[in-house]
C-alpha positions in Angstrom: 32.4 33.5 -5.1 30.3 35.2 -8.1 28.2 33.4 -10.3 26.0 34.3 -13.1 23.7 31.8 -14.9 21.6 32.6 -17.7 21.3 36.5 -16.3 18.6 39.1 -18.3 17.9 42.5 -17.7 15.5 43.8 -20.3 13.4 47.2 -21.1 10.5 46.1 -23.5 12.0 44.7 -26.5 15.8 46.2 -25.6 17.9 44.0 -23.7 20.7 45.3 -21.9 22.3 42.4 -20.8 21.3 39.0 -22.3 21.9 35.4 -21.1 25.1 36.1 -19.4 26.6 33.5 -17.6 30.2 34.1 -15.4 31.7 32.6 -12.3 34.5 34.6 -10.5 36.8 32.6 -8.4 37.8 33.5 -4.6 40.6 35.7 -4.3 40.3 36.6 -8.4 40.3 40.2 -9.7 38.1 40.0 -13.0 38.2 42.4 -14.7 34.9 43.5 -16.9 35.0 45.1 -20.1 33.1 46.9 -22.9 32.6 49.8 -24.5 30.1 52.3 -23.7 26.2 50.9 -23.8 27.4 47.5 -23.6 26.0 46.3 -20.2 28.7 46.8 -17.6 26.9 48.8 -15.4 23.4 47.2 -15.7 25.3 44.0 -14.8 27.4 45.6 -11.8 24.1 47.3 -10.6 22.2 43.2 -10.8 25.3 41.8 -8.9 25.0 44.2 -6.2 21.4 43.7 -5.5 20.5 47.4 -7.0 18.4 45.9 -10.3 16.2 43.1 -10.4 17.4 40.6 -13.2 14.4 40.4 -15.9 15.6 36.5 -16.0 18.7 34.3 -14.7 20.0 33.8 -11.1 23.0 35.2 -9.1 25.0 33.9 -6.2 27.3 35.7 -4.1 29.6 33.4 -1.8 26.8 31.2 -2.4 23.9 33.5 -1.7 21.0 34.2 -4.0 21.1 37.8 -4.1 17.6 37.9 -4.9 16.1 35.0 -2.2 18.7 36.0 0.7 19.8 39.9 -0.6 20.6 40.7 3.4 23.4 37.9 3.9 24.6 38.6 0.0 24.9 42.5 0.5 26.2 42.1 4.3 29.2 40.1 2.3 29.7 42.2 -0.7 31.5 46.1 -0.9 30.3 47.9 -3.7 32.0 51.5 -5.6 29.6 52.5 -8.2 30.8 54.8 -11.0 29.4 57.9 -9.4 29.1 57.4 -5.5 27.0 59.1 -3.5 29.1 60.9 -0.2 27.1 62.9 2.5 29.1 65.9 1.9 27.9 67.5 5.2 29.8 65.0 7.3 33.4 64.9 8.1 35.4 61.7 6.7 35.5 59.9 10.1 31.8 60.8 9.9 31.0 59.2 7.1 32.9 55.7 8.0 31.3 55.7 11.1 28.1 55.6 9.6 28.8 52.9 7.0 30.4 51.1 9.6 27.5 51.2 11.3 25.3 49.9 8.2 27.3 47.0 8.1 26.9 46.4 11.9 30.9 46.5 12.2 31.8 45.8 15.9 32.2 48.8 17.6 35.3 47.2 19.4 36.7 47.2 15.8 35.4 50.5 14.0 38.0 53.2 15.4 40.9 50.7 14.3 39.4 50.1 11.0 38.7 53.7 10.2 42.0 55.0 11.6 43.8 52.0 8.9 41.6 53.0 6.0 42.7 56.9 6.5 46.1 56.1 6.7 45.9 53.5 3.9 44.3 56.1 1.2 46.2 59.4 2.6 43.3 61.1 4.3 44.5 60.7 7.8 45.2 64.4 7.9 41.6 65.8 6.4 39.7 63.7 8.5 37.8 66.2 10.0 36.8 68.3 7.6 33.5 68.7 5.7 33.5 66.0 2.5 32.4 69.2 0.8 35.8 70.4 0.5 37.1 67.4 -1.1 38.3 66.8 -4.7 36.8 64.6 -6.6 40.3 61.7 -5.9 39.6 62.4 -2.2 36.2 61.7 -2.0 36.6 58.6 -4.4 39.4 57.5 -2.4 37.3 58.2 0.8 34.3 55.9 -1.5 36.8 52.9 -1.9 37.6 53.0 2.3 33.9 52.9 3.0 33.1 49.9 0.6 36.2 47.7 2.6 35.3 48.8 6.2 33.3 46.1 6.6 36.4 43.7 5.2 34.0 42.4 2.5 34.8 38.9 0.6 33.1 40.5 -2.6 34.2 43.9 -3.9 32.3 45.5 -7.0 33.8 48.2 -8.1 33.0 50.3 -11.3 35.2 52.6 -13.4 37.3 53.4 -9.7 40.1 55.4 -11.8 38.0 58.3 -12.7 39.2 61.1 -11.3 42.0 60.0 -9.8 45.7 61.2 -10.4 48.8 59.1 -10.7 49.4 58.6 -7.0 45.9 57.8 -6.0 45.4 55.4 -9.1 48.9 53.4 -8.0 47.6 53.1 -4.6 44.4 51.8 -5.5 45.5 49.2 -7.7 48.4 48.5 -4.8 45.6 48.4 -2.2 43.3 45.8 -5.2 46.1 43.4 -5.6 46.6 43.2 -1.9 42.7 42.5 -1.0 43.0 39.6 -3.4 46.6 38.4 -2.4 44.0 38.5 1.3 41.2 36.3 -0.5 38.6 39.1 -1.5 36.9 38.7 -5.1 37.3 41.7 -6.8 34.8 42.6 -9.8 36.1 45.2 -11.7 34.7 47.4 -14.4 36.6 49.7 -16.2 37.4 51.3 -19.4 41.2 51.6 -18.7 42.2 49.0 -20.2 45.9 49.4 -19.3 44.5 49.1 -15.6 42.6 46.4 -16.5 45.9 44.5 -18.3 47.9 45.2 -15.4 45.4 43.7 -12.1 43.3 41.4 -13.8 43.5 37.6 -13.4 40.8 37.0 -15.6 38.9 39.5 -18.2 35.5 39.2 -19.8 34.3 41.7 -23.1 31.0 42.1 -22.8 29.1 43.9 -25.8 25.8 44.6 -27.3 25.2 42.8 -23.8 26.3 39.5 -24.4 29.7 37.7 -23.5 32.3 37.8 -26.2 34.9 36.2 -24.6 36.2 35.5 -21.1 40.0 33.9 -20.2 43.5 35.1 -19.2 44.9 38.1 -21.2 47.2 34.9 -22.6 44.3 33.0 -23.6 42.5 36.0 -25.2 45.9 36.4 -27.5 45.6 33.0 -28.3 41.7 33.1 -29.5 42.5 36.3 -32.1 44.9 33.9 -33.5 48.1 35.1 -31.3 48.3 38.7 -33.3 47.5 40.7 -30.6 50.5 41.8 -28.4 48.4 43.8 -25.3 45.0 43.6 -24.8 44.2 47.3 -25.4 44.8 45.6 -29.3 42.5 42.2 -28.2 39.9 44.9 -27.1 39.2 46.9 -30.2 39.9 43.7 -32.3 37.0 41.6 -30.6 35.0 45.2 -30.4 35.2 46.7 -34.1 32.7 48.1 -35.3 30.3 47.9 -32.6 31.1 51.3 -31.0 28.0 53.0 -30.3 26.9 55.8 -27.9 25.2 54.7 -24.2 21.4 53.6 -24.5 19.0 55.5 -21.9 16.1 53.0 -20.6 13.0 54.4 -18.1 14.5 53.1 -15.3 17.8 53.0 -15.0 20.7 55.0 -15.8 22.8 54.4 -18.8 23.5 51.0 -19.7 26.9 50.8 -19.7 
């Protein structure tokens, strides 16, 4: 459903991603990881259409995001690590209007919405200004308007910021059952417990290339079976190449 071949993104001589190449399987959740200035974001932002790769191609459910970006977006959800929420506009507000980006059916969009506020436990503060909202509420609110469209493609990056127990159980309850439904979930996150616990697959991405992409299983097996969780796996594959986020012209950090 995602595929990545021979994927860029440079800034002059800097390259914040470099000759990445990934396929993510229908009904997957991959999950993406690195630490910070490593090339998550730049490479979440190229998947959903938002940067231009400098070089490379990439398919979404078999769409060139950059020759047919309509029918790839139309297919593809997106939470990016600091979504933007008209806080002037109630929550029911707010899905209507995405709804209405995606061209939902209007025969379709008062059952969808009414679902999604049940489902993420804003049924009750529908109607009030987004304004009011913590932070959980108006990511929770985020993650209902990037599935309103039921998307076969969901992006989502670093989704448990912010989020207490409750609302970080229910969304990884509500990302297991969109895959157990067939959606492709990319996921990008520096929880790596989260990660451990959803993932089907996991890639390590640093200094903006692949280090290593497999099971949690086959990661074990390729640090010589001495890891016991992938937290360990992580900072094994990862030492010494901490470093703070990168700022480029034009784009937010690299991460």
């Amino acid at each position: 459903m995602i595929k990545l071949q021979n994927v860029t993104r440079s800034y002059g001589s800097f390259y914040a991603v470099r000759d990445i190449s990934l396929e993510v399987n229908k009904g997957e959740i991959f999950g993406f990881l690195g630490v910070n200035g490593a090339g998550k974001t730049t490479t979440l932002r190229m998947i959903t259409g938002v940067l231009k790769p400098s070089s490379g191609s990439i398919e979404i459910g078999g769409y060139d995001i950059e020759k047919e970006p309509e029918k790839a977006k139309q297919i593809t959800g997106y939470i990016p690590d600091r979504p933007y929420i008209y806080a002037k506009l109630t929550a029911r507000e707010f899905l209507y209007f995405i709804a209405d980006l995606y061209r939902v059916p209007s025969q379709n969009v008062d059952d969808a919405i009414d679902s999604l506020l049940s489902d993420y436990g804003l049924l009750d503060w529908q109607n009030e200004l987004i304004e009011s909202f913590s932070h959980g509420m108006k990511q929770r609110l985020a993650t209902a308007a990037a599935v309103i469209h039921s998307p076969q493609v969901l992006v989502i990056d670093e989704p448990m910021v912010g989020l207490d127990p409750h609302g970080a159980k229910l969304l990884k309850d509500s990302l297991k059952r969109y895959a157990s439904e067939g959606m492709t979930i990319f996921l990008s996150t520096h929880s790596l417990n989260v990660a451990e616990e959803v993932s089907d697959r996991v890639a390590i991405i640093d200094h903006g290339s692949i280090l290593t992409v497999g099971t949690v299983a086959e990661l074990h097996q390729q640090t010589g079976g001495e890891e016991s969780n992938l937290e360990r796996i992580f900072l094994k594959l990862t030492a010494g190449s901490y470093h703070t986020e990168r700022r480029t012209t034009d784009a937010a950090p690299a991460s």
